[in-house]
N, C-alpha and C positions, 0 to 999 in steps of 0.2 A: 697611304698604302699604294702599292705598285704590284705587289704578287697577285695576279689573279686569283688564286686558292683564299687567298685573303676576303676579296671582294664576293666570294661565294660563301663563305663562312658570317660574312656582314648580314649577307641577304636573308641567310637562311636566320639568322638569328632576328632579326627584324621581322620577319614573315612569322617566328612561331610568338615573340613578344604580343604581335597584332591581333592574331588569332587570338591568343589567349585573353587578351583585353575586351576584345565583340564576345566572343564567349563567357566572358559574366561581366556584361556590361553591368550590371547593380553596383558590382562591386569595386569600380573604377569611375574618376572622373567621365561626363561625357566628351570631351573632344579624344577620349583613347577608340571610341569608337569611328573616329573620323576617316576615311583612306588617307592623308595628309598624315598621319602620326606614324606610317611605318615608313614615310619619306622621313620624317625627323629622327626617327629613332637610326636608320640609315645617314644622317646625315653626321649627327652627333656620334655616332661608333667610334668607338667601345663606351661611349659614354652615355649614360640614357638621358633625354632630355629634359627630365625632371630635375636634374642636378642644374642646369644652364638657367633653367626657368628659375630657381628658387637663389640660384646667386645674380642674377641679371637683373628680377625684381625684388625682391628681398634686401639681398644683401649690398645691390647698389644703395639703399636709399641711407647706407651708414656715409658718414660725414669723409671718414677715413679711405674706404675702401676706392681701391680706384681699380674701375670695372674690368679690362681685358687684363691690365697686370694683374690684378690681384687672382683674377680666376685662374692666371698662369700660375702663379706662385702654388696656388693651392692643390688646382692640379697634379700638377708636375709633384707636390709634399705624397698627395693618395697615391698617385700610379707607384709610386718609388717604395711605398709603404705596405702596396699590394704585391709588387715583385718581389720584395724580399720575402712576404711570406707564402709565396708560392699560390696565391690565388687565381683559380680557373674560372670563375663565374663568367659564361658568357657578356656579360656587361657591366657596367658599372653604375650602379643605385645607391640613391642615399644611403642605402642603411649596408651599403659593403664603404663607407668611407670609414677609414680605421680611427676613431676620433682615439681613442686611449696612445696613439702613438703619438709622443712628446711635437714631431716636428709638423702633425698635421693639427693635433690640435693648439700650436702654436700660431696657425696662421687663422685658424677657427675665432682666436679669443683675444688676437691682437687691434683689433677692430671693436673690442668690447668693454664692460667695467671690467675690473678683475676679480669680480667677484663673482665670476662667471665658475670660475675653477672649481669652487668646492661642488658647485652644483653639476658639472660634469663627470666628478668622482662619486658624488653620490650616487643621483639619479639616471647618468646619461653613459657612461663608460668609461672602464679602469675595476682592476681587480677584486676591489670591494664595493662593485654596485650593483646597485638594485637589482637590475636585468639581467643582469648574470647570476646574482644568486636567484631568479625567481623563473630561471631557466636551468637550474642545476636541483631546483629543488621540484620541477615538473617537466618529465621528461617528454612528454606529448609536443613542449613548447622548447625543450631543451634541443632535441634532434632537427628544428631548424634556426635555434638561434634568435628566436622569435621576438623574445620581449630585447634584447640587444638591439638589432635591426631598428622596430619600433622607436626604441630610442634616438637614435640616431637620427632617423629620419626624421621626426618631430622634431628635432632637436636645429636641422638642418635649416627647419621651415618656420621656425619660430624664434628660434633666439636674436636675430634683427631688429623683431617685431616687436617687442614687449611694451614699447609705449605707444604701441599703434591701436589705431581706433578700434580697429578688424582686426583684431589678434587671434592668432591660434591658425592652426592646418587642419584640414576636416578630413574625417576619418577615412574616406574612400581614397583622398589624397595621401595618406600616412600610408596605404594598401600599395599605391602606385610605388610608393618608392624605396616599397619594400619586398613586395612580392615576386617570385620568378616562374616562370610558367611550369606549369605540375605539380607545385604546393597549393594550397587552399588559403585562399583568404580568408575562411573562417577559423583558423586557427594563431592569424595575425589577429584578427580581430578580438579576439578573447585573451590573446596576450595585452593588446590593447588596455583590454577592460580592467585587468588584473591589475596591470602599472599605474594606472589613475586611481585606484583606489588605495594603492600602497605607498607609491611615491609622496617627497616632500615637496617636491616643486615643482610640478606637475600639474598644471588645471585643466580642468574641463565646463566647457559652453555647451550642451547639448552633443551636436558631433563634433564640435573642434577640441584642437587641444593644442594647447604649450607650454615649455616652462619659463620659468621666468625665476627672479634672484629672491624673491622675499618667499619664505618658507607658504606652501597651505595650510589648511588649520586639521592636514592628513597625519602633519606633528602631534598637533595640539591632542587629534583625537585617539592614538597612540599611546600617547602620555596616559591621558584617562583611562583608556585602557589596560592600562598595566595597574593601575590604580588600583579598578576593581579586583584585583587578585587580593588585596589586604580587605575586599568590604564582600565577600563570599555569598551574602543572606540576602545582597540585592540582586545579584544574579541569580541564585536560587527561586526569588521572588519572581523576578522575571519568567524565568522558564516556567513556575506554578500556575504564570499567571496564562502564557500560552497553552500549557497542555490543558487547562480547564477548560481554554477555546473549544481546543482540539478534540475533547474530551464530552464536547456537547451533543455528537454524535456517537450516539450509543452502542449502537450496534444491536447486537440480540442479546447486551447486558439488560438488567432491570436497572442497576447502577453500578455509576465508579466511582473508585475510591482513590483520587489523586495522591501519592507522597504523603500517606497517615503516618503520622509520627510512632502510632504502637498500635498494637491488636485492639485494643482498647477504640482506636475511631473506625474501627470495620465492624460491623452490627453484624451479630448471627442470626441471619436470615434464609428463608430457604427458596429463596430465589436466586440464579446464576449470576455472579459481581467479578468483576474485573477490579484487582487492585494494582495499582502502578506505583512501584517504588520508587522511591529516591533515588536522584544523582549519588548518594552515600554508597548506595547498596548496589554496586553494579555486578552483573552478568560477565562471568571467566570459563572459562573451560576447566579453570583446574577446580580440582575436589575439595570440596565445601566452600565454595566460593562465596562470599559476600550474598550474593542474591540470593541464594536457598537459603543460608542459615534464616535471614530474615522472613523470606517466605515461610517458612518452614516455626517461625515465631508464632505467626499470623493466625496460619494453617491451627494450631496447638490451642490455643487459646485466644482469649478475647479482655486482656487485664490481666487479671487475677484468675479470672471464670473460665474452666475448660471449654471450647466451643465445640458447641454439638453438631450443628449443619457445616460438616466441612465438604461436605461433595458440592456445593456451591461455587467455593473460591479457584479462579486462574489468578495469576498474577505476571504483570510485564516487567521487564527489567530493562534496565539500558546496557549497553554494549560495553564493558572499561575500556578498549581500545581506543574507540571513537568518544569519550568524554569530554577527553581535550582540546578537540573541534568545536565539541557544541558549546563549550566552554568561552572558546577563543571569540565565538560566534557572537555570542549571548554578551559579553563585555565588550565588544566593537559598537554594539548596535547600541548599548544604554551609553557608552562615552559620545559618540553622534548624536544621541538623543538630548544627551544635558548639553550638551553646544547650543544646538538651538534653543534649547532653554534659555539662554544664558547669552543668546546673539549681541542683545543690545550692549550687556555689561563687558564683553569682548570685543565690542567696538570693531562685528566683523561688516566689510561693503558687502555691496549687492554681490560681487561674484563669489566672495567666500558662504556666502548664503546659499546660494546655488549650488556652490560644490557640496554642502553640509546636506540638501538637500537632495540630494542625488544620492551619497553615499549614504544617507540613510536609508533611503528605498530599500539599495542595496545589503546591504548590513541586515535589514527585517529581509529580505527573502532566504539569506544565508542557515537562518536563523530557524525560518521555516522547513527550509528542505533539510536542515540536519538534525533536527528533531527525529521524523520516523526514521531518519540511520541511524540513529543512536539508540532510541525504543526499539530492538527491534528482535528482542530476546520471549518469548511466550514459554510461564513455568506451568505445570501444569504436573498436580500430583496423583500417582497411579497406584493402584492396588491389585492384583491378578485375583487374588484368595483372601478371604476374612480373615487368618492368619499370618497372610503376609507382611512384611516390612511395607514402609510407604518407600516406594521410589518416584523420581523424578524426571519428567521427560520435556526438554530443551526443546522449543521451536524455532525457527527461524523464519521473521516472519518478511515479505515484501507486497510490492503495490504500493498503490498510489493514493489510497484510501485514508480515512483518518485513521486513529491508532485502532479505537477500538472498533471501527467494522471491518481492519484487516486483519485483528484479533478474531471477532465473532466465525469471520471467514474461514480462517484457517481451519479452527475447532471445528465449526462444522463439516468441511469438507474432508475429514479425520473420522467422522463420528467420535471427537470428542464434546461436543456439546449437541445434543437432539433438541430440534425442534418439532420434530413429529416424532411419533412414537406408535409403533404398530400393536395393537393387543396381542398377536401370537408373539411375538415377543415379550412383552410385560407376561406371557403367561410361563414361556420358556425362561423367564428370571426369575419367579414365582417359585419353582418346579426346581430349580438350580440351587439357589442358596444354602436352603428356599427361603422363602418370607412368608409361607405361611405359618400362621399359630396354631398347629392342630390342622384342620380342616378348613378355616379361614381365616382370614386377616381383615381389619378394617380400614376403608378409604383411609382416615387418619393417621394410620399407623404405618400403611404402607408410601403415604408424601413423606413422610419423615425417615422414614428407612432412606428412601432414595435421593433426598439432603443430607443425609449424617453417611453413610458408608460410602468409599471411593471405591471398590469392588462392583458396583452398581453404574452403570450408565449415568452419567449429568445432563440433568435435564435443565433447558432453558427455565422452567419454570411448573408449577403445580397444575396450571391450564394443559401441559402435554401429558402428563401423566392421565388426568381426567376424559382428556381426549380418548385412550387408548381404553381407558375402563367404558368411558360407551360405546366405542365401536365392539370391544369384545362383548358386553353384556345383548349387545344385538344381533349377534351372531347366528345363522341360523346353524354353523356349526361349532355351538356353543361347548356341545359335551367334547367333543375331541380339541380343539385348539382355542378356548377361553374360559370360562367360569360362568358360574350362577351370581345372583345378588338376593341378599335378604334385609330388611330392615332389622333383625336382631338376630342374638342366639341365647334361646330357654334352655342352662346349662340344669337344671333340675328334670328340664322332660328330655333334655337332650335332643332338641330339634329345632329348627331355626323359623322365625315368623317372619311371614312375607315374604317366604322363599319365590324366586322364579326365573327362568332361566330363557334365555335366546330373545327377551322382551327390552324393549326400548324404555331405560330409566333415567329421569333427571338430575345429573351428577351435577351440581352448581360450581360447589368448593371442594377444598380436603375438608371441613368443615361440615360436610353431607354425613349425616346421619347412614350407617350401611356399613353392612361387609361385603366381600367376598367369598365364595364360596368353593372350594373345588367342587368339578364339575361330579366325579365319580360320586360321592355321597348326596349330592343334589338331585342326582335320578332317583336312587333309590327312596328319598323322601318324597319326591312328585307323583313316582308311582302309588308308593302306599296311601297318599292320600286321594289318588281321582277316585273319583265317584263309582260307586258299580254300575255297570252297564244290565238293565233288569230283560229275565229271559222271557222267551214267545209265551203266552198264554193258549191253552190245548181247548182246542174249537170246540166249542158244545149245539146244541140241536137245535137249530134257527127255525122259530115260530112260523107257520105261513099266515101271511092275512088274511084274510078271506078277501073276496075281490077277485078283479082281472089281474094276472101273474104280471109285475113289470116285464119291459122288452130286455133284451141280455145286456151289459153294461161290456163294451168293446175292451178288449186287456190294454193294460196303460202303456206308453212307449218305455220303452228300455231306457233307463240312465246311462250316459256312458259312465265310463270305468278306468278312463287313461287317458292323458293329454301328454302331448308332446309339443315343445316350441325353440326354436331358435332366431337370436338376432345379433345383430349385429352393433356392437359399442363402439362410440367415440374415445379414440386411444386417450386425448385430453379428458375426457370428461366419465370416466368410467366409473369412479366412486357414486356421483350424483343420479345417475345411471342405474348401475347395480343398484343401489338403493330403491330406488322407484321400482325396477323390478320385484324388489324383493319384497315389499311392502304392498303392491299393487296389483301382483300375480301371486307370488310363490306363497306368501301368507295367507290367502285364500285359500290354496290346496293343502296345506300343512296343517292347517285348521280340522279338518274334514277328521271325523275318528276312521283308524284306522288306515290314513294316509301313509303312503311310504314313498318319499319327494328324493329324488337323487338330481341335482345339481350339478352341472360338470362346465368348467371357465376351460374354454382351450385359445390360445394365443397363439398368431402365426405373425412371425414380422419380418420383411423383407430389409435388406440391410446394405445397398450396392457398395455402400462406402468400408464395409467390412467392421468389424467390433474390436474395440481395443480390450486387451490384453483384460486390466483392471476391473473395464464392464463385464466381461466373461466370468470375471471373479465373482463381482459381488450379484450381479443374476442367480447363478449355480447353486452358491453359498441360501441365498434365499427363497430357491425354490424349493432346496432340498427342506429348508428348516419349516417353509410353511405345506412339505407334505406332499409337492407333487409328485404324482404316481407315475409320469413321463414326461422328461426334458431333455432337450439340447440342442446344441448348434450345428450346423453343418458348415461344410466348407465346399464348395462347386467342383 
């Protein structure tokens, strides 16, 4: 060089190389952190030193090659191969040397067997390889050319080597002589990863890699792979045998029901179940799709036998899109699987063992993470009206959770599956339908209403339901927003035994003995049975004793006649709370004949963060429903 403009253009190019190198030194050898390396990278311009380094020790130690000629020859083959196609890259790296062009990789493969060739149209560069399809087929990796480069540059740094004892280029080395500054080395790196697991000739040592002339067993596993597409029931078997893993985390199911082959292995039960279909049955957008028909089987019946608890069942589906993934996934992992199997009758060495062992790792994580993509369809069937058609409503489900507690998840933050259940609510579903029979309904009757009709809330289970019948039978405002309970009803006297209302009773099961009662007709029978209250008796003529007159008996103090209190509750803890008040004071005075107890809960809550939209919703929605006489929110 002689232009000064030149000598600036060197500088700056070295200086931003350097930078970029200290700047993630992880991801580069250490001597690119040295000051010394923007003098080489200067010294060597337009050429990076990594190319000098890997022909000076490398490729001198071939028998043939003779060291300054030959690095001219080769040279002088790239620059010639770069100009023609109008290459601007600041510098020159292994992975810009054009190997697919005849005259450079003539000088590349003269110095080698010639069995070199098939394995740089394969694996390494030329129209039909590898890296070029597996950068045409990901464009994150295509837009730099990534798994190409990659090649190359392995290619550059290993093929010398392959009877060497230290074989292979280690991965941060493969980064150097490929990466330009403002691209990410993590995106070389994962083209990396991608190549070693796909290529035929291609190995890998932990961080090294090279290729070399005798196939991996990345063929072999391939082969097997395509295999399993005639043996379908093992990879079926396989995935049954993962989602059952996966499947051991329940969620806020009672149970699941893996890939049941009919309605027939789903029990009607009336507890909430999660049933997961088959790979058969998958999840479409378009109408009547595969998944519902099935679900929709399930849903009907149980065999032969209509099933009666259908407000129980969701059911998962897989995605048809993503099948093919999980598919491809799921037959990589059992062809690596039976390799090792099968190590010793394959008469594979220790590094083919290694590579098998690696790539199975991989292969099982594939396998794993494409599982919940592929599950990730939530059916879930609705009813507005007791009249109504069943409709169907698609979820889409994510997270990172297993299947079914990202199932339980969704549903519940829907209120489609309740795990709590408020009694003014069960009273306002009671009231709607309604569900009562006449004037009452029995615990019994009413767990079973709300397992068999889809118009009704789905309850996790018969404990929430029960839950909501003692808090409402405790109510101390029982007659307005909950019910009575009775141990029976005498339909000949037409009056119910062991009526009683706003009292704390022991609801064990749905199994419990008991109805319910509406509250209107339960006054009226409480009244007519209290007791009469017996009237003053009219003073008659008190005898005097004879004797000294007792002294005056001083008048008794006044009872009071009204109490008033207020305190203050733990926002957390307000149930546990209320209760002890309620039980501990206010029963005490509500006791008393002739008590009239007025109760007022007022709530003030500061909110600096301000309230989302949603919470504004379902607040409002619930004050109104449970009765408040004044609510709302303000805005500053």
């Amino acid at each position: 060089m002689t232009d000064p403009a030149q000598f600036k253009d060197r500088d700056v190019v070295a200086s931003a190389f350097a930078y970029f190198y200290r700047t993630q030194q992880a991801e580069f050898p250490p001597e690119c952190r040295e000051s010394d390396y923007e003098k080489r990278i200067k010294a060597a311009y337009p050429i990076h030193p990594e190319i000098f380094d890997r022909l000076y020790t490398d490729w001198s130690t071939l028998v043939k090659f003779q060291r300054t000629r030959g690095v001219l020859r080769l040279m002088a083959a790239v620059i010639h191969s770069l100009w023609e196609k109008g290459d601007r890259n600041p510098l020159i790296l292994p992975a810009n040397i054009s190997i697919d062009d005849p005259r450079v990789q003539s000088e590349l493969t003269r110095y080698l067997s010639d069995n070199w060739v098939p394995v740089i149209e394969k694996d390494v560069d030329g129209p039909g390889s590898l890296p070029l399809r597996l950068d045409s087929d990901l464009p994150n990796l295509g837009k730099f050319s990534a798994c190409r480069r990659v090649a190359r540059a392995i290619y550059l740094g290993s093929a010398p080597l392959t009877h060497a004892a230290h074989r292979g280029l280690e991965d941060r080395r493969v980064k150097l002589g490929s990466v330009m500054p403002g691209e990410s080395p993590a995106v070389f790196g994962d083209a990396l990863r991608r190549l070693a697991g796909a290529a035929t000739y291609l190995y890998q040592d932990g961080a090294r890699y090279w290729y070399s002339t005798q196939p991996t067993v990345t063929k072999l596993a391939d082969d097997r792979a395509e295999q399993y597409k005639r043996e379908p029931d093992k990879v079926v078997h396989e995935l049954d045998r993962r989602m059952r893993d996966d499947l051991r985390r329940s969620g806020d199911f009672s149970r699941i029901h893996p890939m049941p082959q009919s309605g027939q292995d789903v029990p009607d039960d009336m507890d909430a179940r999660l049933v997961v279909l088959g790979i058969d049955d998958p999840y479409s957008r378009e109408p009547d799709n595969v998944a519902e028909a099935t679900a929709r089987k399930f849903l009907e019946s149980r065999g032969n036998t209509p099933r009666l608890y259908r407000n129980t069942l969701v059911f998962l589906a897989a995605d048809k899109t993503r099948l093919q993934d999980l598919d491809e996934a799921a037959r990589k992992y059992l062809a690596w699987e039976s390799i090792l199997a099968e190590k010793e009758r394959l008469n594979l060495d220790p590094q083919q063992v290694k590579q098998a062992e690696t790539q199975i790792k991989a292969a099982d994580g594939a396998v794993t993470a494409r599982l919940p993509e592929t599950y990730q369809w939530l059916l879930i069937p609705m009813q507005e009206k007791p009249q109504d058609a069943i409709k169907w409503q698609a979820v889409r489900l994510s997270g990172g959770d297993s299947l079914a507690v990202r199932a339980s998840k969704k549903l519940r933050s829907d209120e489609l599956l309740l795990t709590g259940f408020a009694s003014t609510r069960l009273r306002m579903e009671l009231d709607r339908v309604p569900l009562w029979r006449g004037d009452h309904v029995s615990i019994k009757q009413l767990a079973e209403d709300f397992a068999r009709y889809l118009y009704l809330p789905r309850l996790k289970d018969s404990t929430v339901l029960l839950g909501a019948i003692r808090d409402g039978l405790g109510m101390l405002t029982w007659e307005r927003e909950s019910f009575a309970f009775a141990d029976s009803f005498n339909e000949a006297e037409g009056r119910y035994r062991g009526l009683r209302g706003g009292q704390a009773v022991l609801v064990a099961d749905s199994d419990t003995p008991g109805i319910l009662v509406k509250s209107e007709g339960s006054r009226r029978q409480l009244d007519a049975e209290k007791p009469a209250t017996p009237g003053p008796t009219p003073p008659g003529p008190e005898p005097t004793p004879p004797g000294p007159r007792p002294a005056p008996t001083p008048p008794a103090a006044r009872a009071p006649k009204r109490f008033h209190g207020a305190v203050e509750l733990d926002a957390t803890r307000v149930g546990r709370d209320a209760s002890r008040i309620a039980d501990e004071v206010i029963a005490h005075l509500s006791g008393l004949v002739g008590a009239d107890v007025t109760v007022t809960l007022e709530i003030s809550a500061e909110l600096p963060a301000g309230v989302p939209e949603n919470v504004v919703r379902t607040v409002t929605e619930n004050a109104r429903t449970l009765k408040f006489t004044n609510q709302g929110f303000e805005v500053d």
